[in-house]
N, C-alpha and C positions, 0 to 999 in steps of 0.2 A: 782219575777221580776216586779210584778205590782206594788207593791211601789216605785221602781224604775221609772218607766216611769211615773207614778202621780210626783214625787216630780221632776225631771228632767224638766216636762214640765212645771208644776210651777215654777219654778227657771226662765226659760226665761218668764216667762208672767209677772213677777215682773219687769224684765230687764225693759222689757217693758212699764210698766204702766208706772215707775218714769219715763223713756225718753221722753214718750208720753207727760205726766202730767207737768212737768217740757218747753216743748216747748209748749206747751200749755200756762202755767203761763206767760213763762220767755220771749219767743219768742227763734231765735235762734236755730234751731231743732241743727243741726250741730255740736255745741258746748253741747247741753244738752246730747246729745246720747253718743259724745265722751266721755265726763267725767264720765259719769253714768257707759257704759260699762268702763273703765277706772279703777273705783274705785273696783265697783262691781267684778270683775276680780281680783283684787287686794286681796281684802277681802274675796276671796275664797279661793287664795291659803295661806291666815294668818290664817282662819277656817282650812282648809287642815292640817298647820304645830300645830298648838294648839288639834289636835285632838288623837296626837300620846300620848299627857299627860293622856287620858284617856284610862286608863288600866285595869278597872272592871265597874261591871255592864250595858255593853254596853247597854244593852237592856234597860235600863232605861235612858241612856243620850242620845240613840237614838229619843227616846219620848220626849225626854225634845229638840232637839234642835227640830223636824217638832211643838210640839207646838209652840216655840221660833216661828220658822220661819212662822206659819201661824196666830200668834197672830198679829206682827208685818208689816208680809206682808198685811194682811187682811185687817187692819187699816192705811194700807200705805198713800191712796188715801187722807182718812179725815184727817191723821196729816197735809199729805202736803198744801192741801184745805186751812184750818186752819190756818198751820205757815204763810203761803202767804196772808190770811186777816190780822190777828191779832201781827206779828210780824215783824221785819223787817231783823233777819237774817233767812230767806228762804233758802239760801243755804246752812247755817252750818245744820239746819234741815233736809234737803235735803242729802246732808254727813252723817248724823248719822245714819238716815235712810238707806240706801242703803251699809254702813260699818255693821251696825246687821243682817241684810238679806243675804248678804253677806257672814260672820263669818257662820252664823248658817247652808248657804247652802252648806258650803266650807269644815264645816264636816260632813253632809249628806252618803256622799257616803265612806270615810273611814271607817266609824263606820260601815256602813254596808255593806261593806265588808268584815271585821271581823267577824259580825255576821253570815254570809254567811258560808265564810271559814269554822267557827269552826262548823255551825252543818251542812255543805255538805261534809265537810273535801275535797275540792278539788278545788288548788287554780288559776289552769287553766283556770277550765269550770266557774267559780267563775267570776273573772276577765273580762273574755271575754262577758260574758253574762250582767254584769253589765252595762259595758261600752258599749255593745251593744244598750241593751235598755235603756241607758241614752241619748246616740244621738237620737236616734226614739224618745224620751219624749220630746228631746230639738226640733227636727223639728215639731211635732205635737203642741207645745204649738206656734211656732215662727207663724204657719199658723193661728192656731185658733183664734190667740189674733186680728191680723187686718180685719180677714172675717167675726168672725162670734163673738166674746165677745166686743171688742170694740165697731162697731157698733151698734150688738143689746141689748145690757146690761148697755151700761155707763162707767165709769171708778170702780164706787161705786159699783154695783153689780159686775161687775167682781174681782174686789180686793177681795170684803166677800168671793166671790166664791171661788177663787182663795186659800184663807188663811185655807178655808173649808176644801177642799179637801185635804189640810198639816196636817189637826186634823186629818182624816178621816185614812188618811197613818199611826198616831200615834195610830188611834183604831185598826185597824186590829193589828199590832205589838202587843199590849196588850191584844187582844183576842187570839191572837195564840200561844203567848208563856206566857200567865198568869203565869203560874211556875217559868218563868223565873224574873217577875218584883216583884222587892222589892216596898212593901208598894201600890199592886195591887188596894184593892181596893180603897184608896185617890187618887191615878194616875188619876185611870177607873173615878170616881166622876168629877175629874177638868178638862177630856178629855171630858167627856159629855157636861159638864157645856160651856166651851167655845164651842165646835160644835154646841150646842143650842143658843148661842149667835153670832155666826158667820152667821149661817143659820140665826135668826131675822134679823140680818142686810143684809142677800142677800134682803131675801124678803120684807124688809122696803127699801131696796136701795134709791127708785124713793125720800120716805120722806125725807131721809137722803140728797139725793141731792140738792132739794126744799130748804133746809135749811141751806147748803151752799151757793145754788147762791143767796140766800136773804141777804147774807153778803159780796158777791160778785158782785154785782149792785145797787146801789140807788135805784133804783123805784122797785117797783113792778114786781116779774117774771110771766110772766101770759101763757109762752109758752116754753118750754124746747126741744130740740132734738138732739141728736149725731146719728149722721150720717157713713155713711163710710169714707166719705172725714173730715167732720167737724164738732164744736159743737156749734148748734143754739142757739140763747136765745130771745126770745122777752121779753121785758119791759115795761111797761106803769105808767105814772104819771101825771096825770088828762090828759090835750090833746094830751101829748108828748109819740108818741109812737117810738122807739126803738130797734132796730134789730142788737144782735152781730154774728158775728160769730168768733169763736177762742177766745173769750172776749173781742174783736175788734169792735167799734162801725160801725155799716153801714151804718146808717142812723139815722137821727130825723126828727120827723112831723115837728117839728118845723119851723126848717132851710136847709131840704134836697134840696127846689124847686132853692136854692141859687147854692148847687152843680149839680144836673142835668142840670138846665139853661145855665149854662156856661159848662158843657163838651157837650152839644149837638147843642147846639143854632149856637155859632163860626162855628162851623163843617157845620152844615147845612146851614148856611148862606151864608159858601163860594162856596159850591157845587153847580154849573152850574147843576146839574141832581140829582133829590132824589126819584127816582123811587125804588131802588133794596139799600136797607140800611144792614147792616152786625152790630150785638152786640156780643161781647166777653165777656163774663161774663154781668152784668147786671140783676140777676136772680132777685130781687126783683120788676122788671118792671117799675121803677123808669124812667130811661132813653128813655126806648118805650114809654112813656104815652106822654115825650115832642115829641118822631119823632112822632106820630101819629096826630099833631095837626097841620103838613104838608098836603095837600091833593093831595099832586102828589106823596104822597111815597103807592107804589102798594104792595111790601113787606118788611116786615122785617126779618130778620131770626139772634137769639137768639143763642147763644151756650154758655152754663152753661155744669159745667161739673156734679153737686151733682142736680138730680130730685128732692131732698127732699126741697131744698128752692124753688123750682118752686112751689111744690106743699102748700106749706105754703103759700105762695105769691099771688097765686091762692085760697084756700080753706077760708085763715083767711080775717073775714068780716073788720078788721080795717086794714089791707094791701091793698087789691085788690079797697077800696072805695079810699085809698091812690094813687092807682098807673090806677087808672079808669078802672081797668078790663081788663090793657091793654094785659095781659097775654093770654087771650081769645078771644084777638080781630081778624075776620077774616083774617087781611092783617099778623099776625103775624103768624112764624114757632117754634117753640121751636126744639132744639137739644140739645140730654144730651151729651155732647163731650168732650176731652180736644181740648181747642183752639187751641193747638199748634198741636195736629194730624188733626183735624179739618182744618184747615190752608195746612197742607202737602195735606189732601187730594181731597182738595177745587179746582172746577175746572169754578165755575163764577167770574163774576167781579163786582163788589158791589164801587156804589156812593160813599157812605161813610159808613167808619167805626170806628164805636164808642167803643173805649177798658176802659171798666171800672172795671177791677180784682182789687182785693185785694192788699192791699202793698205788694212789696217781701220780707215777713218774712221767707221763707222758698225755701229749692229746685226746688219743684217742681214751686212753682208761679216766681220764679226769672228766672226761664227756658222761661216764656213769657217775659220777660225784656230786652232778650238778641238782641245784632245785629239780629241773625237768625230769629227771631220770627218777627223781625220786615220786615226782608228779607220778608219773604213768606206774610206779612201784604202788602208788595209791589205789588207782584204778585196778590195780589187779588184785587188791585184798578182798576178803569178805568183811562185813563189818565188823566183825569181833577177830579178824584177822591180827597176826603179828610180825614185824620184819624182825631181822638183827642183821646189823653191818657191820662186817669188818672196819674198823676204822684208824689203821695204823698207830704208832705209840703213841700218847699223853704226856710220854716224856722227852724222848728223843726229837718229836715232830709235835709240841704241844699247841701253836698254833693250827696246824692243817687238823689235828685231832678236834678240836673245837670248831674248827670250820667247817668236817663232818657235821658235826652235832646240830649244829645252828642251821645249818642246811637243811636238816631232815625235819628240824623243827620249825623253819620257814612253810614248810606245805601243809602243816595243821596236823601233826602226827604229837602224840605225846611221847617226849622219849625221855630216857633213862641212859645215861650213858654210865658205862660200868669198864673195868679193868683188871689185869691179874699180870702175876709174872710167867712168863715164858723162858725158859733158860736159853733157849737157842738165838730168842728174837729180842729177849730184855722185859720192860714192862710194856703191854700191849691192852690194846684200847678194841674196845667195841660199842654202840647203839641200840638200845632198844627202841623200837617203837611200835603206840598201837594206836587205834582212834579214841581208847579212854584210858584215864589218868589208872597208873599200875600204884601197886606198893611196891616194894623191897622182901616179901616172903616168898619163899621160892620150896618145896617137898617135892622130890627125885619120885619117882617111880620107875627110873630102870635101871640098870647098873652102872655106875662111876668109879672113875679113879683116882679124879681130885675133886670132885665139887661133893659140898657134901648142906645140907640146911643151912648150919650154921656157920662156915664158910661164906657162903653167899653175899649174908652183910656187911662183909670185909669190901668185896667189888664194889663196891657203888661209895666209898672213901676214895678222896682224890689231894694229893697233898700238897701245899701252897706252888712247889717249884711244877706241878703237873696240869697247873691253871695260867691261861694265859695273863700278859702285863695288861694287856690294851684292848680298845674293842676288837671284834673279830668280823669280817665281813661274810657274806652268805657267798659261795660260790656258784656260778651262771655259767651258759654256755657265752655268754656275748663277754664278760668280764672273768675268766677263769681265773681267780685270785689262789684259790688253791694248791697251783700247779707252783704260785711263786711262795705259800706260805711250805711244801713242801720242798722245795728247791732250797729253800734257805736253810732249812732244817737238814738236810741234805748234807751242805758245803759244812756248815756248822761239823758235822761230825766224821765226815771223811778225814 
């Protein structure tokens, strides 16, 4: 029954990788998971019904499909890596993939069942026991893969692992019934042969991976980390340093002082009181380094929800000279949270608050998008309080831009929606909002590098193709329209 519960639990860690890998690439979590399980499913039970044409030798095309199944799986991660550099249908790759895995895992368990039966002869306890510890495999692997393999392995060490352990099930079969396998010792030979190749690749992982994201970034990768939430990359190319998460850029040396200047400066400038400032996501300290250049702000307090870009952000000497140590600076609080529990469980009132997450490419981030989130963003102001949102491009994503907008203006917030060019991200979209009706004058009082007075009334111009066609819906947690009006904006530009 241990080969059972090994190959069971591999079977969902594969599910896994490609859903992961795949929203990862493609964006989209939603759509990647459904289709993946979808197919995958599918191609079990077509493994399932092609399994009954095998009629002898079980013991030997039992071997042959866990190699099948852990050559392919094993390799899963770098084909996909790969198809999605060097090719442009990704998806039929993607399909083939997960229909062989599939096939091969879909007759897994009939075959060995048979084998079972005939030398327990008992097709009851057989049965029962199989399927027993086939779900035990399937929830052990469904835990292990988001706690403790994805995080701390990668996707690359864990696929070799993963594909390992499927050789490992076909060794033991071959050791125990050796009498039973035709042509024992070439099996035994090419069972070794790839286990010792699977295992080089656990334990080369980290170079295997180095030498994909160098085909998956222009510059230089000079910092790698997958995390529990996310997967970091720093980049650099002589001055132009570089920060993705999810393959998503965050910033440039370049041109980032263009995007923080305008999601904090507006904010700050209309706020009557900058004592007690509130940052939701902001973990590369980019945003603190401009409130800090206020000297009536006494604190800030930070909430990120992944400690590992804080501590990047903090430890790496070309970030922290980037963002002035702002991470470490007395007036500042760090909290590892999610914003949105953070928010429920928030019980001050904060000047202003500056929201700079992630696009909503995904559940969980579009969950801060919604009416609600912005509801309790309410609750947390003071009345003469200011937000400003991030709110992806006006141009590239012109509906999800406006479905920001209408969103924040759903909860009774006056807002201002404004924009500017950012060289590295294109034209980029942001939100003001307060509880009373603002103008469009705006006078600096600390130092800038691109905003300047008269500047200013250029942002809040927005040009026919930067306005949506149609109405625009409010995004909800029970109706996330958002996620599809970004999704499409998405595909649109890939």
């Amino acid at each position: 029954m241990l080969t059972t519960l090994i190959i069971s639990g591999c079977s969902i860690c594969y599910e896994l990788i490609i859903s992961a890998l795949s929203s990862f690439l493609k964006g989209d979590s939603v759509l990647q998971y459904s289709v993946t399980i979808g197919i995958y499913m599918s191609a079990m039970g077509l493994g399932s019904y092609l399994s009954k044409f095998v009629k002898s030798n079980l013991f030997n095309y039992f071997v042959g499909v866990e190699i099948g199944v852990g050559v392919i799986g094993g390799l899963s991660t770098l084909i996909l890596f790969l198809a999605n550099i060097y090719l442009v249908c990704y998806q039929i790759i993607m399909y083939l993939v997960i229909l062989t895995i599939g096939i091969f895992v879909g007759m897994e368990i009939p075959i060995l069942t048979r084998i079972i039966e005939n030398d327990e002869n008992n097709l009851r306890v057989t049965i029962s026991s199989i399927f027993s510890f086939d779900y035990i495999g399937g929830l052990i692997g469904s835990i292990a893969f988001p706690l403790l393999l994805l995080p701390h392995l990668g996707y690359f060490c864990t696929a070799f692992l993963t594909g390992s352990l499927n050789i490992v099930t076909a060794l033991i079969i071959i050791l125990k019934y050796k009498e039973k396998i035709r042509h024992y010792n070439e099996i035994l030979c090419l069972t070794l042969t790839l286990l010792g190749m699977l295992l080089i690749g656990t334990i080369c992982s980290e170079n295997v991976s180095k030498f994909v994201e160098e085909g998956l970034y222009q510059d230089k990768v000079i910092y790698v980390k997958q995390t529990k939430y996310q997967h970091i990359v720093l980049t650099r190319h002589r001055d132009d340093l570089r920060l993705f998460i999810n393959g998503n850029v965050q910033f440039s040396s370049q041109d980032e002082y263009r995007y923080h200047e305008a999601l904090v400066h507006l904010a700050m400038t209309k706020a009557e009181k900058k004592e007690n400032i509130l940052i939701l996501g902001g973990g590369d300290g980019l945003a603190a380094r401009e409130i800090l250049k206020y000297d009536e702000v006494k604190k800030i307090t930070l909430v990120d929800l992944d400690k590992e870009i804080i501590h990047v952000c903090c430890e790496n000497a070309l970030i922290s000279n980037l963002n002035n140590h702002s991470l470490t600076d007395p007036k500042m609080e760090v909290i590892n949270d999610d914003a949105y529990k953070f928010l429920i469980n928030n019980k001050l009132k904060y000047d202003v608050i500056i929201i700079d997450l992630p696009d909503p490419n995904n559940e969980a981030l579009n969950k801060l998008y919604t009416n609600i989130f912005y509801r309790l963003c309410k609750k947390s102001m003071t009345e003469q309080g200011v937000m400003a949102v991030q709110s992806t491009s006006p141009y590239y994503a012109t509906e999800a831009f406006w479905c920001i907008h209408h969103t924040i203006a759903s909860e009774g917030f006056h807002v201002l929606p404004y924009h500017l060019e950012v060289p590295s991200f294109g034209d980029w979209g942001f939100n003001l909002a307060t509880f009373q009706e603002m103008d469009t004058q705006f006078d600096f009082c600390v130092p800038t590098r691109f905003l300047t007075k008269e500047r200013c009334q250029t942002l809040f111009a927005f040009a026919k193709d930067e306005r949506p066609e149609e109405e625009i819906n409010i995004n909800t947690l029970t109706k996330p329209i958002l996620m599809k009006y970004y999704g499409d904006a998405d595909k649109k530009w890939r």
